[in-house]
Gaussian input, Z-matrix of N, CA and C with variables (Angstrom, degrees):
# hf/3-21g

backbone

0 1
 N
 C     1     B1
 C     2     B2     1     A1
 N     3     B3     2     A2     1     D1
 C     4     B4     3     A3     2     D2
 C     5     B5     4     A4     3     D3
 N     6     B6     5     A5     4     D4
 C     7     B7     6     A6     5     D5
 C     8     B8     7     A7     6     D6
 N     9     B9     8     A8     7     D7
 C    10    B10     9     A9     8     D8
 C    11    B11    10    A10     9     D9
 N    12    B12    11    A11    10    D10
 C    13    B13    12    A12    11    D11
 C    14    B14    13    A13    12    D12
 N    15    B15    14    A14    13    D13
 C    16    B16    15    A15    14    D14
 C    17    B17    16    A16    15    D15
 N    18    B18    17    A17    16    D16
 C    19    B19    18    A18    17    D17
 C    20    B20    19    A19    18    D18
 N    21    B21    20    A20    19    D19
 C    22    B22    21    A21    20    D20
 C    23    B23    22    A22    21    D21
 N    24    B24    23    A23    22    D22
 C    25    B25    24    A24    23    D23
 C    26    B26    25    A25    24    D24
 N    27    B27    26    A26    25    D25
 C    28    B28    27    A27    26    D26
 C    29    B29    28    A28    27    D27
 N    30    B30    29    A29    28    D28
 C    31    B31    30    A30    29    D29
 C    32    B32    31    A31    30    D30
 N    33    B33    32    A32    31    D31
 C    34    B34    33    A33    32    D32
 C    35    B35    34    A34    33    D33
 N    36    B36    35    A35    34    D34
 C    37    B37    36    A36    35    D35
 C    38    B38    37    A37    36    D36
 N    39    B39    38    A38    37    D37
 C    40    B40    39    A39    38    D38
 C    41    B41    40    A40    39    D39
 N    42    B42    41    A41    40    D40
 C    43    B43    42    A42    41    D41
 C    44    B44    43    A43    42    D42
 N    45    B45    44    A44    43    D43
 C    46    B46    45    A45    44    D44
 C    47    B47    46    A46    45    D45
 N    48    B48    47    A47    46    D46
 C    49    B49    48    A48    47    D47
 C    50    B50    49    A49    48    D48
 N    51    B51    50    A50    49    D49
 C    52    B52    51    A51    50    D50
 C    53    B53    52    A52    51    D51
 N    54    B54    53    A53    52    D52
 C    55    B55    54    A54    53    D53
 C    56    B56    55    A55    54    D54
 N    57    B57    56    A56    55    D55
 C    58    B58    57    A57    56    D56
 C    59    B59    58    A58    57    D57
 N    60    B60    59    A59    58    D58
 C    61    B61    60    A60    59    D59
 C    62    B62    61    A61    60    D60
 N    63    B63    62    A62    61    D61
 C    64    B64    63    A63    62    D62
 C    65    B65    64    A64    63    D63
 N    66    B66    65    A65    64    D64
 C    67    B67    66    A66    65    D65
 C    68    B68    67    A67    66    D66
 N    69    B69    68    A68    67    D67
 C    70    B70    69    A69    68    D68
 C    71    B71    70    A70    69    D69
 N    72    B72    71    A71    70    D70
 C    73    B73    72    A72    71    D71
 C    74    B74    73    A73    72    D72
 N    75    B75    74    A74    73    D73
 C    76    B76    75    A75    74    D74
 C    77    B77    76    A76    75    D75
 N    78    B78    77    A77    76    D76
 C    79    B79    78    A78    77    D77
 C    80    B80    79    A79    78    D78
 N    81    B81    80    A80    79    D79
 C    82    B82    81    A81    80    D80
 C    83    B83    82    A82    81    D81
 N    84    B84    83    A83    82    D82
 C    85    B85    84    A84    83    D83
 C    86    B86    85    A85    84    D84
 N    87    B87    86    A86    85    D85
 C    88    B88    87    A87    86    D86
 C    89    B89    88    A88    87    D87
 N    90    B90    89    A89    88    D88
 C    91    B91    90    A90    89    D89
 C    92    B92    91    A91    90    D90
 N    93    B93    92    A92    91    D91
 C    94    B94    93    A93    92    D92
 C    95    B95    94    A94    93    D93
 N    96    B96    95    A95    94    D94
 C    97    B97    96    A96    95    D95
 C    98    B98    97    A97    96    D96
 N    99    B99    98    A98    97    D97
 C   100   B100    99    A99    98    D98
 C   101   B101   100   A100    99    D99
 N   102   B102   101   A101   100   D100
 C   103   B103   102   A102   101   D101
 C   104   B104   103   A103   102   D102
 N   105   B105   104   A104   103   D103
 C   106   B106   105   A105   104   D104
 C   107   B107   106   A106   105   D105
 N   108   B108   107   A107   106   D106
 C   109   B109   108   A108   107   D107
 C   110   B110   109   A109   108   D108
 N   111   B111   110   A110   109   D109
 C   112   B112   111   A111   110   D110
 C   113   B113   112   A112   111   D111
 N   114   B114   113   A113   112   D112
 C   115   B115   114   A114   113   D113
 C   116   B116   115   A115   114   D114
 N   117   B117   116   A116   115   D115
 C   118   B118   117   A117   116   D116
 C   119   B119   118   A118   117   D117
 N   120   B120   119   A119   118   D118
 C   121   B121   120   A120   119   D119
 C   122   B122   121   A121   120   D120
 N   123   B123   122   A122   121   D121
 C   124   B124   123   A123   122   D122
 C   125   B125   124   A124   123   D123
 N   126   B126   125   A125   124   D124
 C   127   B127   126   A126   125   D125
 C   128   B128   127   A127   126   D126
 N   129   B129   128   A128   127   D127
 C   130   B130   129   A129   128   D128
 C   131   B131   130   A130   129   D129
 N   132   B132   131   A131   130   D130
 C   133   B133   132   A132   131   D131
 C   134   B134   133   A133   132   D132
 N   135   B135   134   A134   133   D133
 C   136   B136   135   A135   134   D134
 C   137   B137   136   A136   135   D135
 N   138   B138   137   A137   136   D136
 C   139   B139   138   A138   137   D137
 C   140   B140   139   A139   138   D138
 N   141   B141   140   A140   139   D139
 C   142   B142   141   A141   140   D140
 C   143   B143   142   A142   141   D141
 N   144   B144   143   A143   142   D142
 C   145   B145   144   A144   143   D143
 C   146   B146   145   A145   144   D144
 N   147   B147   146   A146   145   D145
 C   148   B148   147   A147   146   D146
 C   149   B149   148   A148   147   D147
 N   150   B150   149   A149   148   D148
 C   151   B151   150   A150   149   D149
 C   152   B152   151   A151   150   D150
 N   153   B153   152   A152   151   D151
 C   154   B154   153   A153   152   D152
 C   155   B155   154   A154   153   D153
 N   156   B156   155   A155   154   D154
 C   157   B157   156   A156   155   D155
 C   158   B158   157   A157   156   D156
 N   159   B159   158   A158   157   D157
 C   160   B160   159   A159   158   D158
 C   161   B161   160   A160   159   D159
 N   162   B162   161   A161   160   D160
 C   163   B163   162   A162   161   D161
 C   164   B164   163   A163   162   D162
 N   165   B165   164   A164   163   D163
 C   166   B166   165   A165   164   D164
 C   167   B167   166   A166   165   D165
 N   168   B168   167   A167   166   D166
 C   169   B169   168   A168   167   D167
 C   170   B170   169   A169   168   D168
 N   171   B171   170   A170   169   D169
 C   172   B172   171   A171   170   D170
 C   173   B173   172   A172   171   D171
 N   174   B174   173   A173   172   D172
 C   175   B175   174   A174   173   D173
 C   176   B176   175   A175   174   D174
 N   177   B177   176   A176   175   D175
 C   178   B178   177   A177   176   D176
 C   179   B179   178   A178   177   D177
 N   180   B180   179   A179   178   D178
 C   181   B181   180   A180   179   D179
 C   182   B182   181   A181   180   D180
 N   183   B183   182   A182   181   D181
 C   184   B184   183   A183   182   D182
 C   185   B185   184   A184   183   D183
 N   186   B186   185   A185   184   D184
 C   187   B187   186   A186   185   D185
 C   188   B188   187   A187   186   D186
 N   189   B189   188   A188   187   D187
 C   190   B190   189   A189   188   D188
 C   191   B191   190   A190   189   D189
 N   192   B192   191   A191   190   D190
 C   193   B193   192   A192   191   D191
 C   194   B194   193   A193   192   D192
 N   195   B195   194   A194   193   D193
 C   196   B196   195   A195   194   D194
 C   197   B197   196   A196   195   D195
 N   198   B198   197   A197   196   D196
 C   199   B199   198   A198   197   D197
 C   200   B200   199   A199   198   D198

   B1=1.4373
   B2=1.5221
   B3=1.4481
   B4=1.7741
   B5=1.2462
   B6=1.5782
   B7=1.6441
   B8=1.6060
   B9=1.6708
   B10=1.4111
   B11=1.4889
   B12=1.0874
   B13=1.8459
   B14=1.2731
   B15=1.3891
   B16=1.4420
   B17=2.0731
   B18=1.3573
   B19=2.7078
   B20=1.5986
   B21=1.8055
   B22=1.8503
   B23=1.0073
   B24=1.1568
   B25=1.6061
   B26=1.4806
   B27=1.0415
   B28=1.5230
   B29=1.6246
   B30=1.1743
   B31=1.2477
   B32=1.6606
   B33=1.0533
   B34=1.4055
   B35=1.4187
   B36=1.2344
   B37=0.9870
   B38=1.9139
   B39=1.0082
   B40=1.9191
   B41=1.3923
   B42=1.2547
   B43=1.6044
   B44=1.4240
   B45=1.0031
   B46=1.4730
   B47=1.9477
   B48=1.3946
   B49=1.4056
   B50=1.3655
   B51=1.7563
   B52=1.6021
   B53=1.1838
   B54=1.1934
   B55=1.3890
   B56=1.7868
   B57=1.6273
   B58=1.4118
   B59=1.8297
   B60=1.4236
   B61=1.4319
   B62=1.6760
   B63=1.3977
   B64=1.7286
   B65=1.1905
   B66=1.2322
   B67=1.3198
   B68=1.6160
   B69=1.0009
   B70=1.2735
   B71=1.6567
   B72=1.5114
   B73=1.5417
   B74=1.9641
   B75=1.0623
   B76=1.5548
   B77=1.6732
   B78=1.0962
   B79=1.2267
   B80=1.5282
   B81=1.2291
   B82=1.6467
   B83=1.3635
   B84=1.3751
   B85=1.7667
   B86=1.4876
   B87=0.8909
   B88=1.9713
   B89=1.1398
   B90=0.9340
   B91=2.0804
   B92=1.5493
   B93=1.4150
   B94=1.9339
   B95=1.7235
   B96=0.5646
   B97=1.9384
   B98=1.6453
   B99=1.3749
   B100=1.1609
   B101=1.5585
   B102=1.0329
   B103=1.7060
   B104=1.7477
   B105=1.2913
   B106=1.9133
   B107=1.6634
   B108=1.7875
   B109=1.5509
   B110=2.1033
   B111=1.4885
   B112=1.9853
   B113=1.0361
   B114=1.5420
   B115=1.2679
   B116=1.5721
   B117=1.6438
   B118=1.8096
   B119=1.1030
   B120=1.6481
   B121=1.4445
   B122=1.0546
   B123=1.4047
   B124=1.8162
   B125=1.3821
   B126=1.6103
   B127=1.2297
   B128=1.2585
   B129=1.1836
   B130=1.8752
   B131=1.7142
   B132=0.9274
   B133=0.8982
   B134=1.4513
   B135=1.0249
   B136=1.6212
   B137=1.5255
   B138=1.2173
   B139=1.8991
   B140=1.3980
   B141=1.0748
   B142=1.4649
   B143=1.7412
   B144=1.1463
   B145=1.3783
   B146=1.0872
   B147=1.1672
   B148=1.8713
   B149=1.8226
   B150=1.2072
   B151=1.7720
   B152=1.6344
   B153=1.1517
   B154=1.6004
   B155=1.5630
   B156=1.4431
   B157=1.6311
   B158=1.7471
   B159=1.6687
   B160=1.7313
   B161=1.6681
   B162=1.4882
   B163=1.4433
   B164=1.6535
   B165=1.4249
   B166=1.7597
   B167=1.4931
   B168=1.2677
   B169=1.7081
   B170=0.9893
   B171=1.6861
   B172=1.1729
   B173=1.9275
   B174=1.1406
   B175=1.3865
   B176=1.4310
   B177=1.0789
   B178=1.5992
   B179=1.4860
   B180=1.3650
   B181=1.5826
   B182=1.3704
   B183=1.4296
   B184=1.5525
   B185=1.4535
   B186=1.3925
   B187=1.5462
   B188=1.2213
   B189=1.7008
   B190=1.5160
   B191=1.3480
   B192=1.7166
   B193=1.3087
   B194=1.5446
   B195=1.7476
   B196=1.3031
   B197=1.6327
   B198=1.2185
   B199=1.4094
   B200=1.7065
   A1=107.86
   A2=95.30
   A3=85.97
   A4=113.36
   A5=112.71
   A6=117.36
   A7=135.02
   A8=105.08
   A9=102.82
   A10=128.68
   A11=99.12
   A12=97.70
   A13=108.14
   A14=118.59
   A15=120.75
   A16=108.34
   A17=69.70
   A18=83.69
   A19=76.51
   A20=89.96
   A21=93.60
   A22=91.31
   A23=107.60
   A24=134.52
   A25=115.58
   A26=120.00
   A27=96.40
   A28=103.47
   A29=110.14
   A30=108.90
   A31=127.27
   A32=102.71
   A33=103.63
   A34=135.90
   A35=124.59
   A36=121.11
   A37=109.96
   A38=104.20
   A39=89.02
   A40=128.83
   A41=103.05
   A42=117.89
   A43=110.63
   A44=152.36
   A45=163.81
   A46=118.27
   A47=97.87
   A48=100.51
   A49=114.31
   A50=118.77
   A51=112.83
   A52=101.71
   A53=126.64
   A54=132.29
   A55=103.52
   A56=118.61
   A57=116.55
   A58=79.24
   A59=109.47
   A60=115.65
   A61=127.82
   A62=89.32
   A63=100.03
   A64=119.30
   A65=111.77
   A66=138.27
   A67=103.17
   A68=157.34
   A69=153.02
   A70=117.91
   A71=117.64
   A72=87.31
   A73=81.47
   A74=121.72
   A75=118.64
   A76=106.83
   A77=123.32
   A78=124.20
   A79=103.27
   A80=107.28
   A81=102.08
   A82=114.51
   A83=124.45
   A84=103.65
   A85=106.54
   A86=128.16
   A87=127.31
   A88=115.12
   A89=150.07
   A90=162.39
   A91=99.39
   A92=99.25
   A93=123.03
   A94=91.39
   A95=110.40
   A96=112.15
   A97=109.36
   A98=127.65
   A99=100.15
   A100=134.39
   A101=96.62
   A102=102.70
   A103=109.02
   A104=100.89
   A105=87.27
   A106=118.64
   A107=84.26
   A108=80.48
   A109=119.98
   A110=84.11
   A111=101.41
   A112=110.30
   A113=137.41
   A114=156.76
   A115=113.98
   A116=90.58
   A117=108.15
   A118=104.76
   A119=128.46
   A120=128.38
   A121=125.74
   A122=109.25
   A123=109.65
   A124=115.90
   A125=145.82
   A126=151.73
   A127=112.22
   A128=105.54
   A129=106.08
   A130=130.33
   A131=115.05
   A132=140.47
   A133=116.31
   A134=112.34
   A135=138.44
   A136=106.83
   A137=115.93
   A138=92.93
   A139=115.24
   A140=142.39
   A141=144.27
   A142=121.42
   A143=106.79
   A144=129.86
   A145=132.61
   A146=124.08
   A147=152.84
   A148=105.28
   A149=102.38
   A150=95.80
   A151=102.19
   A152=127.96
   A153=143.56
   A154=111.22
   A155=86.98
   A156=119.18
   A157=117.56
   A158=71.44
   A159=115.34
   A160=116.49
   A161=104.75
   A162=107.70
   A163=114.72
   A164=116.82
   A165=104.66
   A166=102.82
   A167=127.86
   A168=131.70
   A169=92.23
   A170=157.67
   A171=162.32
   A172=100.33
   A173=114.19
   A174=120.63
   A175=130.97
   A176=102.29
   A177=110.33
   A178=100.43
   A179=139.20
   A180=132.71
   A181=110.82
   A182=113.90
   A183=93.33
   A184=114.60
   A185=100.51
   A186=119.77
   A187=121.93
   A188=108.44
   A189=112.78
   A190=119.96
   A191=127.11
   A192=117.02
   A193=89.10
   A194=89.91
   A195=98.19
   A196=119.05
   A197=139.91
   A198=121.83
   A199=113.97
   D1=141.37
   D2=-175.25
   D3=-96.28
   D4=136.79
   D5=169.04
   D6=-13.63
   D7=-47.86
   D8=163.59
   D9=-83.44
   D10=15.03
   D11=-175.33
   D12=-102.61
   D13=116.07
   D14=176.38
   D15=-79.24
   D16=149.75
   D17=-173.78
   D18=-128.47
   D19=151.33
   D20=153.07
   D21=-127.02
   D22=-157.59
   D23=-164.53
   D24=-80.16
   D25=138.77
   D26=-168.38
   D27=-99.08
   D28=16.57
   D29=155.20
   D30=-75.42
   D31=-52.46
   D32=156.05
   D33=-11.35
   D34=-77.40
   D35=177.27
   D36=-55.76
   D37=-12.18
   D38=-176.50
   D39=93.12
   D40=-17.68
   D41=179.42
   D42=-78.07
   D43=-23.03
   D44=-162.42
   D45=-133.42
   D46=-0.05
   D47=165.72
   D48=-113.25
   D49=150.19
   D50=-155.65
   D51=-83.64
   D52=-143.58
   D53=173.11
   D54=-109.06
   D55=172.99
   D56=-156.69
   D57=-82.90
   D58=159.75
   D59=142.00
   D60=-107.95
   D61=138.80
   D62=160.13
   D63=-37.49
   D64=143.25
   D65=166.70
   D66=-56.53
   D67=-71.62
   D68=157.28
   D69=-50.15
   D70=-5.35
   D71=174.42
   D72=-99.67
   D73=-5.11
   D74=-178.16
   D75=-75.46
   D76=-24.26
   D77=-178.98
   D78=-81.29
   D79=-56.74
   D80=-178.57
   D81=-69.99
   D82=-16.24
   D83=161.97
   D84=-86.14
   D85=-37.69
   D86=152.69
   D87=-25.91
   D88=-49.49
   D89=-144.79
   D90=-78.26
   D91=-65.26
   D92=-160.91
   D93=-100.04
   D94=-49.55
   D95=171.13
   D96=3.51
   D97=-100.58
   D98=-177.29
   D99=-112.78
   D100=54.64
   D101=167.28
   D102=-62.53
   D103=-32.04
   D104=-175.76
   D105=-73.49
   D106=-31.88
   D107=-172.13
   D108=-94.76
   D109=5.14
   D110=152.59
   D111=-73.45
   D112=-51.62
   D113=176.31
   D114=-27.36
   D115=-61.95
   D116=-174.42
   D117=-71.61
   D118=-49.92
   D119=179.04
   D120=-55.65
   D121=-34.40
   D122=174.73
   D123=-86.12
   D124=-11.42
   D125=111.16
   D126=-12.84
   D127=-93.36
   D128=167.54
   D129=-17.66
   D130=-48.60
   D131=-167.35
   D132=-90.41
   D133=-57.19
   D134=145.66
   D135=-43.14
   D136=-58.10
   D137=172.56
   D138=-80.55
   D139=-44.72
   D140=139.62
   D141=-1.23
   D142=-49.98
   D143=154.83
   D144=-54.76
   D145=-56.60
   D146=141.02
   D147=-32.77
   D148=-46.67
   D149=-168.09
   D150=-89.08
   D151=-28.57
   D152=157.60
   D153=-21.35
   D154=-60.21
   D155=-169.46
   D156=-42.76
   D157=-75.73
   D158=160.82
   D159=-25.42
   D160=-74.23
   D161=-178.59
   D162=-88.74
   D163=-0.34
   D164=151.97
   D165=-75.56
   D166=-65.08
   D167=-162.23
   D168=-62.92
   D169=-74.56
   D170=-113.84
   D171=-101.44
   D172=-46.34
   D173=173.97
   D174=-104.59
   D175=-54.15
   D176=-160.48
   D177=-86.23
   D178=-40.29
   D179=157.66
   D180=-39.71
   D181=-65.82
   D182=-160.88
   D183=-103.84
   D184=52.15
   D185=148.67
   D186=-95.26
   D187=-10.72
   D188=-173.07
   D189=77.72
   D190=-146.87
   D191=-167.62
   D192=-112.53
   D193=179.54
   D194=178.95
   D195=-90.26
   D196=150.98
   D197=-172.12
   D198=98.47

């Protein structure tokens, strides 16, 4: 894109933004909201944890000390 060419937002124009929500349909997607993405993080995290584990016991112990 060239330097002199002005873009806006494509919000702007209105075509690509949703409509407002209610106060009550905002609460009820709020409520149940993020249980999935607790779900993934604690998985994540939880195997991350698991592989931690893994390469102290699995490696770094029975190399012994340092020195």
């Amino acid at each position: 894109m060239p330097a002199d060419e002005k873009h806006g937002a494509a919000a702007r124009t209105g075509e690509l933004v949703t409509a407002a929500v209610g106060l009550g349909e905002a609460r009820e997607a709020l409520r149940n909201g993020p249980a999935g993405a607790l779900a993934v993080a604690t998985i994540a995290v939880g195997l991350l944890f698991a592989g931690w584990l893994a390469f102290y016991f699995l490696l770094f112990l029975p190399r012994g000390a340092i020195g």
